[in-house]
N, C-alpha and C positions, 0 to 999 in steps of 0.2 A: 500428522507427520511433519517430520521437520527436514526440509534440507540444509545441508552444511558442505559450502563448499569446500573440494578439496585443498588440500594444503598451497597454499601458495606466500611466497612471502614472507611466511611464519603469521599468516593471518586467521587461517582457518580452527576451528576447533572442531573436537567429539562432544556428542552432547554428553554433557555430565562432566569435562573438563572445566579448567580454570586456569586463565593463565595469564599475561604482565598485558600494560598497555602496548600498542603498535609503536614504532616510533617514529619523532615528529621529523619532520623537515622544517631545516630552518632556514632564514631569508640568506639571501646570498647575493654576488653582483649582477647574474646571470635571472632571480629568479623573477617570473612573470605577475606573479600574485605574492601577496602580503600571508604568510604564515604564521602563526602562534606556536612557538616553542611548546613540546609536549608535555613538561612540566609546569607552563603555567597555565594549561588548559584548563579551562571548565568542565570538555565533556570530549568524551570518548568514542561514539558511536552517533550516527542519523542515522534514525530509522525511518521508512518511506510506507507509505500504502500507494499502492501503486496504480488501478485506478482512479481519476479525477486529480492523479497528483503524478505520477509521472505521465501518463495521459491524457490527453482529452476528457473534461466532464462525461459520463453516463448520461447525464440528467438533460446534457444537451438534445442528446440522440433521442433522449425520453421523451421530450418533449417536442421534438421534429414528429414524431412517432406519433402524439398525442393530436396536434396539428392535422395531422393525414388523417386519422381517423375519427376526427370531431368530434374527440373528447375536451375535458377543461386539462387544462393545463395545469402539471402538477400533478394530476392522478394517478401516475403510475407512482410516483411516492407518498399518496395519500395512502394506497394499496399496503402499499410494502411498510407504513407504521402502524399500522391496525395489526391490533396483537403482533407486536415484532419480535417476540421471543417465538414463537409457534405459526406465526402466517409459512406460507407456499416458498417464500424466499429464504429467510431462517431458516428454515427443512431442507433448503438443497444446498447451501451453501455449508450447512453441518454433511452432506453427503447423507440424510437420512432418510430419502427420495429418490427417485432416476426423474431422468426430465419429461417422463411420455406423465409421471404423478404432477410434477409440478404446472405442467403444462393445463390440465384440470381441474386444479386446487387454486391455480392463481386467477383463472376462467369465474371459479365459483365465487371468490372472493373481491374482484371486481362485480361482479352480478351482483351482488350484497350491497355493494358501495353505490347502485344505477347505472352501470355500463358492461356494454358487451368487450373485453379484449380478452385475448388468449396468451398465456404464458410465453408459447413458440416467439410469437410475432416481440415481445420484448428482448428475447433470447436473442433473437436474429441480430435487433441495435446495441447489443453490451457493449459490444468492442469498441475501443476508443483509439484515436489516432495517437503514434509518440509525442512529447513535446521534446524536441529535439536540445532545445536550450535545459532541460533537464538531467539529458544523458550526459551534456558537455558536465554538467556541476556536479553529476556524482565520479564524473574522471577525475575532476578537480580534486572532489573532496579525498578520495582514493590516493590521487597524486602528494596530499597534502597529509597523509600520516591517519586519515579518519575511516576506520570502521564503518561496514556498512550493511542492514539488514532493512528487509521487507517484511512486511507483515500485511497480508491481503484477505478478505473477502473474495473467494469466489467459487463458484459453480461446475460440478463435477462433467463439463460437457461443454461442447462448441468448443471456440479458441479464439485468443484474445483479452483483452483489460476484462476482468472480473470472471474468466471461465477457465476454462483446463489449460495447464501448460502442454505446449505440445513435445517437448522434449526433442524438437530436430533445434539443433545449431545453428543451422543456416537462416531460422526463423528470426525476423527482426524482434518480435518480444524475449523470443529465449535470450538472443544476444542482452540484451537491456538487466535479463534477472540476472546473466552469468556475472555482472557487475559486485552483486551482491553475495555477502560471505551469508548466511543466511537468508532462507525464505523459510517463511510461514503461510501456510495455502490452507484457510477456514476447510476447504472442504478435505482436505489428507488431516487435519489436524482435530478433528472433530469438533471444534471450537471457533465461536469468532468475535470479530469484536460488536458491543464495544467489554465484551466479556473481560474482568481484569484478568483474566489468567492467560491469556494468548498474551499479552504485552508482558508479566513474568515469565513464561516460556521463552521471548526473545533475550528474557534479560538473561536466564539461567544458561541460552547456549551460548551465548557470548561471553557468559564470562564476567557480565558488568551487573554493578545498582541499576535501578532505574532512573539515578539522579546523576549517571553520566551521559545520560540519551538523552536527543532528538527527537522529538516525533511528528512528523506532520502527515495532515490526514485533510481531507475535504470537508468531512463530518463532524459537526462540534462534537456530535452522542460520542464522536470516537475517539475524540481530543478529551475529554470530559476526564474518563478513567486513566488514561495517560500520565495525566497533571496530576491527579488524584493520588497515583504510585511515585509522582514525585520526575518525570521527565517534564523537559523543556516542550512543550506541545506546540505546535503553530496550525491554525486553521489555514487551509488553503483555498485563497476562493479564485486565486488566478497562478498562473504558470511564474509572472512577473512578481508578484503580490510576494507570493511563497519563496522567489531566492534573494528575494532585496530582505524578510524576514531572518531568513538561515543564514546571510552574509553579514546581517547584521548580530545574531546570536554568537555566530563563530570567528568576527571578526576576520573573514577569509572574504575576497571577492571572489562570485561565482558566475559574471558575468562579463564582459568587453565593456 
């Protein structure tokens, strides 16, 4: 499943539409940031994953997680690349599990690997804090004439970075997605990354190539097919790292 926000703007589409670029804003006496005229842009749309990149690391919590229960460090993502088309996480994140299955399959699969954890107790840490210097630079980018979709990994249960949207309003992550004119949620969509056809799906409801996009992601595996369909990829390994990257792609500051 794809969502597509409503019309606003003249930004939103129908999936299966097509239709002109946004238009740009351009520098004035008044304006606070440096814009790029819409015809001499490079690129049309940034696309976001939204844990570990508008968020807090996963891997952090993973790893606090690992800590507590005197594991090595690292194992909950040793887990999760063992067979990563088919392991416990793949299965729920396609929605082709419930969590009481994943809860047991990711129990077994840790067992396999020499330790005891249980799928829940992972579940419980997904959620990641906002980075709030994030939400400012997708106003910015919004402000600035650029298209904006999500493309996410997660999990048909809980709430928060990497699990179900909750769809109340008042919710701070809802508020963060309603940013975006598209989301892609691996688990409504059946697909995820770094599968190339979830990164075409974003292309086809927007409306664009994939060599007018953005795409930055935590995961090189997920940056990997990105670049490969021909978007500007950027690995993110920090909050900082990731908008000093996109300010410098888009010639836009996205920071004070």
């Amino acid at each position: 499943m794809i969502w597509v926000k409503p019309a606003n703007a003249g930004l939103a589409v129908l999936l299966g539409l097509r239709h002109g670029r946004a238009a740009g804003i351009l520098d004035g006496p008044n304006s606070a940031w440096k814009v790029t005229p819409v015809n001499q842009r490079r690129f049309d749309a940034v696309i976001f994953d939204f844990g570990g990149v508008i968020t807090a690391s996963p891997f952090e919590a993973f790893n606090r997680l690992e800590a507590e229960r005197g594991l090595p460090r690292d194992f909950i993502r040793r887990v999760n690349a063992a067979n990563p088309d088919s392991n416990a996480w793949a299965l729920f994140e396609r929605a082709e599990i419930d969590a009481a299955t994943f809860d047991m399959r990711f129990a077994a699969e840790a067992q396999a690997l020499g330790h005891d954890l249980d799928g829940a107790a992972v579940l419980a840490v997904l959620s990641g804090a906002i980075r709030p210097a994030m939400v400012t630079a997708l106003d910015r980018l919004k402000d600035a004439g650029y298209r904006l979709g999500c493309i996410t990994n997660n999990v048909p249960a809980g709430h928060g970075a990497g699990m179900a949207r909750s769809g109340d309003g008042a919710d701070a992550y809802e508020q963060v997605f309603a940013r975006f004119e598209v989301v892609i949620e691996s688990s409504k969509a059946g697909v995820r990354k770094p599968d190339p056809r979830i990164y075409l799906m974003m292309c086809d409801a927007m409306g664009l190539t994939p060599q007018a996009c953005v795409y930055l992601d935590d995961l090189g595996i997920n940056c990997k097919p990105s670049a490969a369909l021909g978007m500007h990829a950027i690995k993110v390994n920090s909050g900082q790292q990731a908008l000093a990257d996109l300010s410098a792609a888009l010639d836009l500051a996205l920071t004070d």
